[in-house]
C-alpha positions in Angstrom: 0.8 -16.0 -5.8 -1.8 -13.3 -6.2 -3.9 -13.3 -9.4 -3.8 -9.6 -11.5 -7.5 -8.8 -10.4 -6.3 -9.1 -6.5 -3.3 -7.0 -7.4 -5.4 -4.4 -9.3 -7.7 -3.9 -7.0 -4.9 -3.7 -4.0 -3.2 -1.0 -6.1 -6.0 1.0 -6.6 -7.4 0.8 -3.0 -3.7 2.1 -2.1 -3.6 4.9 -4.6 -7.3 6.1 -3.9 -6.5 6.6 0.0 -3.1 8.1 -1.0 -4.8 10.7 -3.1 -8.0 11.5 -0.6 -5.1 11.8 2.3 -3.3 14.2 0.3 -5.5 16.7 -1.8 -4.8 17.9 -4.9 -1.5 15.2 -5.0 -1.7 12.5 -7.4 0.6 9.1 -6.6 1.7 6.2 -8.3 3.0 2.5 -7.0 6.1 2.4 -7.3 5.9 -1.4 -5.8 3.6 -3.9 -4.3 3.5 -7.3 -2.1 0.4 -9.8 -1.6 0.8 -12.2 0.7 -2.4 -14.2 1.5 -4.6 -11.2 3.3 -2.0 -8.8 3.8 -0.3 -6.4 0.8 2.0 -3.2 0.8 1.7 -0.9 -1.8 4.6 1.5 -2.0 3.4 4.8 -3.4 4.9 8.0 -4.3 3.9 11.6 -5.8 3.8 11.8 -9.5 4.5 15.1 -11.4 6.9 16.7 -8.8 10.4 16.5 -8.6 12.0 13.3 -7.1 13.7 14.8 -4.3 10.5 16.3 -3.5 8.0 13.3 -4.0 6.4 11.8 -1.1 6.3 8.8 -0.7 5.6 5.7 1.9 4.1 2.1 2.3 0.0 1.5 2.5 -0.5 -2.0 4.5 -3.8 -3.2 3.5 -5.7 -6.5 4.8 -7.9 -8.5 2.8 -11.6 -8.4 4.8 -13.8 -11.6 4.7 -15.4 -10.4 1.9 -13.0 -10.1 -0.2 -12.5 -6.0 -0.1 -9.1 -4.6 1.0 -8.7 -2.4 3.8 -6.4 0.7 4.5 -4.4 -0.6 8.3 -1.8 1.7 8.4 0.3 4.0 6.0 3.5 5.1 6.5 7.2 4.7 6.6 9.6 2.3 8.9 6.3 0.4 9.6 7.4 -2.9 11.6 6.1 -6.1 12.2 5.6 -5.6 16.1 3.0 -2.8 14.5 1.4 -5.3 12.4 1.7 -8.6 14.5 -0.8 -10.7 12.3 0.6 -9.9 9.0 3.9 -12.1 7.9 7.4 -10.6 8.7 8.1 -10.9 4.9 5.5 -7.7 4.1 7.9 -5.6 5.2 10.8 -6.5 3.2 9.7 -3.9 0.3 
C-alpha cells in the first residue's frame, strides 16, 4: 500500500497538470489508485455546477527517481493504451 507522502504528492502532480491544461479551472480528486509505479487520479472541476464539471482520469508513472509523471489524461482509458501498467488501474 502506498504511504500518504506518495499519495500526496500523486494528487497534487494530478491536480497541477489538470489546472495548467485548463486555465482559469480549478479541480479537485475526487479518487485515487497507487499501484507500485503506476496511479490514477480522478479529477473534476470545483466551483461549477455538477452537470457541468469536467472531469476524467490522470495516469501517472512513478520515474526512477522517485517523481511522478503525467502518461495520459483522459476518459475510457484502457489497458491496451497503457500495456505496462496493471489491468487493476483502470478499475476506478
Amino acid at each position: 500500500m502506498a504511504g500518504e507522502n506518495e499519495e500526496k504528492k500523486v494528487v497534487e502532480k494530478a491536480l497541477d497538470y489538470a489546472e495548467e491544461a485548463n486555465a482559469g479551472s480549478t479541480f479537485k480528486a475526487v479518487s485515487k489508485k497507487l499501484m507500485g509505479c503506476w496511479a490514477c487520479v480522478a479529477v473534476e472541476e470545483a466551483g461549477v455546477p455538477a452537470d457541468e464539471a469536467v472531469g476524467y482520469g490522470v495516469y501517472l508513472r512513478r520515474l526512477d527517481d522517485g517523481t511522478w509523471e503525467v502518461v495520459t489524461t483522459g476518459t475510457g482509458i484502457s489497458p491496451d493504451e497503457l500495456p505496462d501498467a496493471p489491468p487493476q488501474l483502470f478499475e476506478l
